[in-house]
MMTF fields as JSON, N, C-alpha, C and O atoms, coordinates in Angstrom:
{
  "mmtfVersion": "1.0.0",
  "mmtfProducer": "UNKNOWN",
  "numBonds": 287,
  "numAtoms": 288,
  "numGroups": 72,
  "numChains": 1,
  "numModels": 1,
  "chainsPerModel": [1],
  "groupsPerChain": [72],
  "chainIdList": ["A"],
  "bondAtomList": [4, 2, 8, 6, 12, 10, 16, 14, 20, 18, 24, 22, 28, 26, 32, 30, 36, 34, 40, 38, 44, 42, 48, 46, 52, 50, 56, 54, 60, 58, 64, 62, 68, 66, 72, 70, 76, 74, 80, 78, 84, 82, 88, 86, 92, 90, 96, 94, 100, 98, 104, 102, 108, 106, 112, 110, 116, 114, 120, 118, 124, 122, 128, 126, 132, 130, 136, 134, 140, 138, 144, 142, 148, 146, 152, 150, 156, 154, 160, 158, 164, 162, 168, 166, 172, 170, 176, 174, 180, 178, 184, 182, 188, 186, 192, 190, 196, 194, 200, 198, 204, 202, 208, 206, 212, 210, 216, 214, 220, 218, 224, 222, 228, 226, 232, 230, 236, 234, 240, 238, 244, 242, 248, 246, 252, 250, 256, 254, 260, 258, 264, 262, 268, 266, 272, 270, 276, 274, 280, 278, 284, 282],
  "bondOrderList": [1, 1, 1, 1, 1, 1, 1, 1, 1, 1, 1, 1, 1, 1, 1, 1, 1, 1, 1, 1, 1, 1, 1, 1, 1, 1, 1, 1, 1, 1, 1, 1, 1, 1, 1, 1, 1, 1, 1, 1, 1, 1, 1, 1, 1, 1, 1, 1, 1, 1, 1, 1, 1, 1, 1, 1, 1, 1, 1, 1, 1, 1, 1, 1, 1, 1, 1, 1, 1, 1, 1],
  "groupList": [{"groupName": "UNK", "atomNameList": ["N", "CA", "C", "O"], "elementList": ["N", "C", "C", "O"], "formalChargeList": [0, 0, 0, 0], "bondAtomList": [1, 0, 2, 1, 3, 2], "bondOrderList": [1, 1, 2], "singleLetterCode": "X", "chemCompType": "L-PEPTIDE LINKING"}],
  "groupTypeList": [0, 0, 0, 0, 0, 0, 0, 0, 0, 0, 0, 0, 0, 0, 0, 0, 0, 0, 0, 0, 0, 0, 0, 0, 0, 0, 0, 0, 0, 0, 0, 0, 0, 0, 0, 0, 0, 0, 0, 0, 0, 0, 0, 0, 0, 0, 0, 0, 0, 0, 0, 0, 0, 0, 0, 0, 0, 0, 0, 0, 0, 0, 0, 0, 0, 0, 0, 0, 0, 0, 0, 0],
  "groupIdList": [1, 2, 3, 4, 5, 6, 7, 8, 9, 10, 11, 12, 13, 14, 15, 16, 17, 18, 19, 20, 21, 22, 23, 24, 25, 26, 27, 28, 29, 30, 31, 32, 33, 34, 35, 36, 37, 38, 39, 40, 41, 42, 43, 44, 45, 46, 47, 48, 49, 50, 51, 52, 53, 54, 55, 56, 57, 58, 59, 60, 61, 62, 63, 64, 65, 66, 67, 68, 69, 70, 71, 72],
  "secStructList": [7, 7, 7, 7, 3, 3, 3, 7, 6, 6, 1, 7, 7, 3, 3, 3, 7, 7, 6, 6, 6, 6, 7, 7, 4, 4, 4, 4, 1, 7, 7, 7, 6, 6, 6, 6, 6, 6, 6, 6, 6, 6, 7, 1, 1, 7, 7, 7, 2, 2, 2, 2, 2, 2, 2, 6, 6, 1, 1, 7, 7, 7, 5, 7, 6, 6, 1, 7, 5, 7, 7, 7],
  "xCoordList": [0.847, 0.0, 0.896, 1.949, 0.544, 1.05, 0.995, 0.108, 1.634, 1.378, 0.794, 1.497, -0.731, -1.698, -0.985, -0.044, -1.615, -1.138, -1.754, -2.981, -1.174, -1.868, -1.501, -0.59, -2.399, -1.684, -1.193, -1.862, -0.056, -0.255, -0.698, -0.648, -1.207, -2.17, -1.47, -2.067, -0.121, 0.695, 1.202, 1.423, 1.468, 2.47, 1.303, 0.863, 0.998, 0.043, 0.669, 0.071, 1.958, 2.731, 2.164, 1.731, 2.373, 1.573, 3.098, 4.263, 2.594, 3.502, 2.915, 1.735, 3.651, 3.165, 2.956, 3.848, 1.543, 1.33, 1.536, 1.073, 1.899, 2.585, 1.613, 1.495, 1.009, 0.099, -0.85, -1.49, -1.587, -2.448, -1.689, -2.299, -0.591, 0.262, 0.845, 1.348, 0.94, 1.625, 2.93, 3.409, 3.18, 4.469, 4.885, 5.806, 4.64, 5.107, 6.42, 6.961, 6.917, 7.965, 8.115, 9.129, 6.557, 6.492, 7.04, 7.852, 6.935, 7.497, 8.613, 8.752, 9.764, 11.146, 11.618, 12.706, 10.246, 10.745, 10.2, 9.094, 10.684, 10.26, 10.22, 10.964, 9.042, 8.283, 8.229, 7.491, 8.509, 8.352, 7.107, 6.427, 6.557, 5.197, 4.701, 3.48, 5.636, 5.024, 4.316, 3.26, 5.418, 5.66, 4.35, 3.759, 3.741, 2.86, 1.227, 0.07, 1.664, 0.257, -0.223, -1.327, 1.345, 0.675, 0.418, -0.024, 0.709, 0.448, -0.97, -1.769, -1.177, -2.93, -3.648, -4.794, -3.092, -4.366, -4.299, -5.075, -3.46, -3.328, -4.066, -4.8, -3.653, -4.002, -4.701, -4.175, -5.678, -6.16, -5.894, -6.411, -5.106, -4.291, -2.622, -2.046, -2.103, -0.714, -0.072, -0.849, 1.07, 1.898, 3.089, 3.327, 3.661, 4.535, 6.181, 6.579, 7.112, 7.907, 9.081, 9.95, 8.825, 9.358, 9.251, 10.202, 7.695, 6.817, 7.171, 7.899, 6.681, 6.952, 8.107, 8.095, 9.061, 10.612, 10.99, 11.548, 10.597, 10.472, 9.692, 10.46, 8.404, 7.791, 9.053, 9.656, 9.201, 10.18, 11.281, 12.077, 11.794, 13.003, 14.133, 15.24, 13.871, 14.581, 15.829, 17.057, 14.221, 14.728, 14.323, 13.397, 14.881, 13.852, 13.333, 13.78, 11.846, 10.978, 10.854, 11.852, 10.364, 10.357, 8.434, 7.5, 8.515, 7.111, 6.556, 7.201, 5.84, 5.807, 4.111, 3.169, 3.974, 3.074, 1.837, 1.916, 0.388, -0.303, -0.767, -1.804, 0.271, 1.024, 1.236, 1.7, 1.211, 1.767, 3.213, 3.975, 3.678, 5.081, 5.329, 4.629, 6.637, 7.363, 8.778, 9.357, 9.315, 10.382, 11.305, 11.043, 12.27, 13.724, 13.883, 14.687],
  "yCoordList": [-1.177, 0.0, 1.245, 1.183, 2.475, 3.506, 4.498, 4.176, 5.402, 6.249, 7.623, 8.483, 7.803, 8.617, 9.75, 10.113, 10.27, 12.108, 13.267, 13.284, 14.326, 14.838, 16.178, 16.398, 17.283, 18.677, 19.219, 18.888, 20.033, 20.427, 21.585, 22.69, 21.199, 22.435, 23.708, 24.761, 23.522, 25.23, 25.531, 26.742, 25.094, 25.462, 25.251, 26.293, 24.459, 23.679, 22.848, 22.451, 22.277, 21.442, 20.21, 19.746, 19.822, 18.214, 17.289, 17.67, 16.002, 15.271, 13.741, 13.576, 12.502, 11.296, 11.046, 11.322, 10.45, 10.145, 8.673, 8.262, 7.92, 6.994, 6.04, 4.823, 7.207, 6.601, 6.005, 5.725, 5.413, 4.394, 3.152, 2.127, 3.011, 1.752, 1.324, 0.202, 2.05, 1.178, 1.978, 1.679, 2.844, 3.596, 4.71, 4.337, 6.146, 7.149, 7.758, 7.485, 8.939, 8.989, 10.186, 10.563, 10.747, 11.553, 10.767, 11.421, 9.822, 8.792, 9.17, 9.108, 9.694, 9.975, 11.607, 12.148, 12.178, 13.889, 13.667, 13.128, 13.937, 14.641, 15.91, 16.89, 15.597, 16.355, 17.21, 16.421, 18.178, 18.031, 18.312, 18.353, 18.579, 18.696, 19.96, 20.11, 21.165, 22.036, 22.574, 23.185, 22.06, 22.012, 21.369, 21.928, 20.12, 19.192, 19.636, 19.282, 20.222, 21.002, 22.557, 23.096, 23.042, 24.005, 23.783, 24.525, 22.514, 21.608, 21.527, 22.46, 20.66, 20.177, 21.137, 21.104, 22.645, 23.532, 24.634, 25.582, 24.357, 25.106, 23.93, 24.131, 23.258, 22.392, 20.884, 19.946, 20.808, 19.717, 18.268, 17.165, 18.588, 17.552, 17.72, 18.808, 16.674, 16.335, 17.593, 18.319, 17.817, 18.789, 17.918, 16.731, 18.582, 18.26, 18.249, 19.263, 17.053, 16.798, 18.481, 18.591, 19.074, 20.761, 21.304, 21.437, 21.734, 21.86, 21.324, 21.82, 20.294, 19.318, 19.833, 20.647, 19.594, 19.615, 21.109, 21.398, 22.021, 23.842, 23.554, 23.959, 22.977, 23.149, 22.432, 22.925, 21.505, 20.636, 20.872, 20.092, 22.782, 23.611, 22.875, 23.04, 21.973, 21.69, 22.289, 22.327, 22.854, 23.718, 25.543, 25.879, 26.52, 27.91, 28.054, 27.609, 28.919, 29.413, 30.092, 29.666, 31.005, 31.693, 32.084, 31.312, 33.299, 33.258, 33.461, 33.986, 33.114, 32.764, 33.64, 33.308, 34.296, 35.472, 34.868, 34.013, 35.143, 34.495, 32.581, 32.044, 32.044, 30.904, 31.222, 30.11, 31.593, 31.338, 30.912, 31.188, 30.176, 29.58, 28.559, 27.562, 28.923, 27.359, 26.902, 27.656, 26.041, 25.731, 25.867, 25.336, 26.534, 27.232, 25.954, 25.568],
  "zCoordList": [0.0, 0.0, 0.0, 0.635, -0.716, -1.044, 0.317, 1.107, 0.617, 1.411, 0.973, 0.443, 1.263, 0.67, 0.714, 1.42, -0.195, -0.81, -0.033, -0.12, 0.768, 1.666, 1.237, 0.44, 1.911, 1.301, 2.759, 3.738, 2.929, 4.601, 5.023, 4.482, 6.193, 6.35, 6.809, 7.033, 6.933, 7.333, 6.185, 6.176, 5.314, 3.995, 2.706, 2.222, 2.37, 1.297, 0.663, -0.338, 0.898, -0.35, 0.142, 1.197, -1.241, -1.29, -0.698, -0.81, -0.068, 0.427, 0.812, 0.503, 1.504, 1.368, 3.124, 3.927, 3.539, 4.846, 4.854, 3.79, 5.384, 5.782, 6.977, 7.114, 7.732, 9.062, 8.783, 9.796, 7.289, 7.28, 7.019, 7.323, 6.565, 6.0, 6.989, 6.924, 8.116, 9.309, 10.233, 11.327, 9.501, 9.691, 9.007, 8.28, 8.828, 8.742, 9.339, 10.411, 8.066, 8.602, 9.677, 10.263, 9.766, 11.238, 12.248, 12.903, 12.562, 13.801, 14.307, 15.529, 13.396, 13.574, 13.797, 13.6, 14.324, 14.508, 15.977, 15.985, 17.119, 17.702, 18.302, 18.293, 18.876, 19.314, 20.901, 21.493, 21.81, 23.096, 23.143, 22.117, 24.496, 24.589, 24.608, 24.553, 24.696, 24.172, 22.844, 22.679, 21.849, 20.225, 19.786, 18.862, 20.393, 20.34, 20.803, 20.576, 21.264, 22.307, 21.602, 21.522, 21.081, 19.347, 18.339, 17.462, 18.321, 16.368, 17.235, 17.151, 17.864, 18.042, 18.299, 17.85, 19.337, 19.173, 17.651, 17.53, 16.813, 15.561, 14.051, 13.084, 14.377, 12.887, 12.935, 13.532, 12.381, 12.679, 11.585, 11.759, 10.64, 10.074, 9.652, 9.663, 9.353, 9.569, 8.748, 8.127, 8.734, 8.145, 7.23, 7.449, 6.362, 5.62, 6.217, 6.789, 6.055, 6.232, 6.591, 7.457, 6.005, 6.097, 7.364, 8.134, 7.673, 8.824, 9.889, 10.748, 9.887, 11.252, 11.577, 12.5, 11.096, 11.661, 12.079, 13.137, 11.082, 11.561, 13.164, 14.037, 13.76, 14.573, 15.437, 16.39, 14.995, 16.487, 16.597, 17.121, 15.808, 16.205, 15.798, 16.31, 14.791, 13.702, 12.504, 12.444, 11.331, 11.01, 10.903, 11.641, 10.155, 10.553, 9.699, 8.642, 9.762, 9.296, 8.369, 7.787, 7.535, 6.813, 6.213, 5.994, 6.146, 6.226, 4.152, 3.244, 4.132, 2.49, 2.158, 2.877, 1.486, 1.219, 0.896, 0.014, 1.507, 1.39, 1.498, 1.109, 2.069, 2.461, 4.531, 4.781, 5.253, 6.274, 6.361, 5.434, 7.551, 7.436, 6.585, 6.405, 5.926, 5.726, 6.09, 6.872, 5.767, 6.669, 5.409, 4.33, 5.624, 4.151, 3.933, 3.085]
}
């Protein structure tokens, strides 16, 4: 099984979710619980590989015009 095509909801780029096949590669960022506690009260589906990692102070931000954040 493929890992479905998702758009993310902070950036819009399309990307592959992994969490119906058994294993995504969100699994491998974490997260503390603050970082975690602003993804869930900000967005109510997954974010793109970029994102995630900008949120878990990864990498930095950059704000993209009519777009919100994305991660450089």
């Amino acid at each position: 099984m493929e890992p479905r095509r998702q758009r993310c909801e902070a950036c819009g780029v399309e990307f592959g979710c992994g969490a119906d096949v058994g294993r995504c590669w969100c699994d491998q960022v974490d997260l503390d619980a603050a970082a975690l506690a602003r993804l869930r009260a900000s967005y109510d589906r997954c974010l793109c590989p970029g994102c995630l990692r900008a949120a878990a102070g990864l990498l930095p931000l950059t704000r993209v015009p009519g777009r919100g954040m994305r991660a450089l």
